[in-house]
VOPAGU-2260 file (C-alpha; in pm, 1 decimal, decimal comma):
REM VOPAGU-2260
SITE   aa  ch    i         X         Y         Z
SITE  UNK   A    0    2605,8    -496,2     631,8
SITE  UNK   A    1    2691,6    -443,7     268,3
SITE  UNK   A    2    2717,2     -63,2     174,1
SITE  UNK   A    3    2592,9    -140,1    -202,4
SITE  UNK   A    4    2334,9    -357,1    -102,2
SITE  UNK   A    5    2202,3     -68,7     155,7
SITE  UNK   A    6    2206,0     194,8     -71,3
SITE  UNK   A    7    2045,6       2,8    -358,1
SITE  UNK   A    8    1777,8     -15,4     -89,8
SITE  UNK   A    9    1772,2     334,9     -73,9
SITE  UNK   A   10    1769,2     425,2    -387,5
SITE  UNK   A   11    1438,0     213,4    -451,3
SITE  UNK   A   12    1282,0     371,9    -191,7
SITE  UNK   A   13    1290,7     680,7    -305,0
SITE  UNK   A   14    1268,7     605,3    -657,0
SITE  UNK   A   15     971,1     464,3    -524,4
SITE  UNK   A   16     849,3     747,1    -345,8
SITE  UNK   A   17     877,7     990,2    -627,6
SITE  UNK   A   18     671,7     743,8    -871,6
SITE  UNK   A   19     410,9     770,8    -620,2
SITE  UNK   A   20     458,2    1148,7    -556,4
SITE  UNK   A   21     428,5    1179,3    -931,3
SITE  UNK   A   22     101,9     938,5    -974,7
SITE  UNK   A   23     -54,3    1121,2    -688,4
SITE  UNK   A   24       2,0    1512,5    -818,6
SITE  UNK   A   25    -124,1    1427,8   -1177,4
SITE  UNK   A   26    -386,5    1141,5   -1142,8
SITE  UNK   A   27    -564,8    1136,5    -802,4
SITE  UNK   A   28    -501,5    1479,9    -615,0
SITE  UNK   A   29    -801,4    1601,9    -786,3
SITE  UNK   A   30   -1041,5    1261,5    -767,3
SITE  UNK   A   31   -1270,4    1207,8    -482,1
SITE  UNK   A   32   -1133,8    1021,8    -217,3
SITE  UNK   A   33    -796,2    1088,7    -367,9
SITE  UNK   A   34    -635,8    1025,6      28,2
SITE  UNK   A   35    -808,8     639,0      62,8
SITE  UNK   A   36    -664,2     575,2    -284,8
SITE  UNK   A   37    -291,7     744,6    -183,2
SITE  UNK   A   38    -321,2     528,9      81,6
SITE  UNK   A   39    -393,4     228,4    -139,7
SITE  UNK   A   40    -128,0     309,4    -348,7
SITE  UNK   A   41     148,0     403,1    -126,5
SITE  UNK   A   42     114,1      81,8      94,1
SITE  UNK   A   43     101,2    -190,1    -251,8
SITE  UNK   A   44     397,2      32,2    -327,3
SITE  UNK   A   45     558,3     -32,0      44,7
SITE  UNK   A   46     511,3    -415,4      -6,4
SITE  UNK   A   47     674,9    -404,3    -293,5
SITE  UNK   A   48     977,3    -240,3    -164,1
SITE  UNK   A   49    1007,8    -489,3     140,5
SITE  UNK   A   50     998,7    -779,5     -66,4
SITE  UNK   A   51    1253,3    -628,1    -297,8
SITE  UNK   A   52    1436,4    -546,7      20,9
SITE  UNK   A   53    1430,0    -851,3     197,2
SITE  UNK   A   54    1519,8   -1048,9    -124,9
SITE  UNK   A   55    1866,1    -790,1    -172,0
SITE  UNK   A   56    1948,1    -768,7     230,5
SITE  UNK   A   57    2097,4   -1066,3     435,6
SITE  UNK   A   58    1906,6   -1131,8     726,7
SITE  UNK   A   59    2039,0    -948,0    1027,6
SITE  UNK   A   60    1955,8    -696,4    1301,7
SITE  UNK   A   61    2159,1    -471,2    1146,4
SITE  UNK   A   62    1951,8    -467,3     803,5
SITE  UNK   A   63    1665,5    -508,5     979,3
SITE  UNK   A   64    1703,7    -159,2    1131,6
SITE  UNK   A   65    1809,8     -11,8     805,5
SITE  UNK   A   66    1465,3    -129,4     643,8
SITE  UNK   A   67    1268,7      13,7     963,5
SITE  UNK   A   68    1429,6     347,1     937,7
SITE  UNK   A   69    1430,0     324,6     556,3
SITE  UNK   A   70    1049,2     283,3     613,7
SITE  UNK   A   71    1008,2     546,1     899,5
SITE  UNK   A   72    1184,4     811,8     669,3
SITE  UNK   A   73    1045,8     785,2     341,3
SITE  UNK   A   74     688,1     739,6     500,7
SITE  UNK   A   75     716,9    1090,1     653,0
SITE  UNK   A   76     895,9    1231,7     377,6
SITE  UNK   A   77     590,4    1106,9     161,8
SITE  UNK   A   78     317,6    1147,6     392,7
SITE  UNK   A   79     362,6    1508,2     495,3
SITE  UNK   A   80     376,1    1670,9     157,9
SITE  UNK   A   81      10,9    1442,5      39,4
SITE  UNK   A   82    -156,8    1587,4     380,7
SITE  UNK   A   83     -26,6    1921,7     287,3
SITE  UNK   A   84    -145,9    1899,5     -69,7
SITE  UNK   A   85    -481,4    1704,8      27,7
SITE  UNK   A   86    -543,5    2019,3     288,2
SITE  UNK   A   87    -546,8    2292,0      38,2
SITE  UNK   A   88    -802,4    2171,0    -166,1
């Protein structure tokens, strides 16, 4: 497993999840449905970042599990804060 190639990975992921973050606080916390299109959003945005992944990583177990923890993480780290936000208002 390549070090630079795993935290490139990393880094888009949570470049990633702060562009989201961002679209959601200023453009759709406020709409109607504004979790369905989070949703939307944050799994076109998850695609993205796999194929980007897959195309950077070689194919082993070893980056394999990177990209499923990758995933686990910055899902939760994304998730909770939108269900917080989305439960206040």
């Amino acid at each position: 497993m390549n070090f630079l190639d795993s935290l490139i990975v990393i880094s888009i992921i949570a470049f990633l999840n702060i562009a989201v973050w961002i679209l959601f606080k200023k453009y759709l916390h406020a709409k109607e449905n504004a979790g369905m299109k989070f949703l939307t959003l944050n799994i076109a945005k998850d695609l993205v970042w796999l194929v980007i992944s897959l195309l950077i990583l070689e194919k082993t177990k070893a980056n394999f599990l990177l990209i499923i923890i990758c995933f686990i993480v910055a899902s939760v780290t994304i998730y909770v804060p939108v269900i917080k936000q989305i439960n206040k208002s």
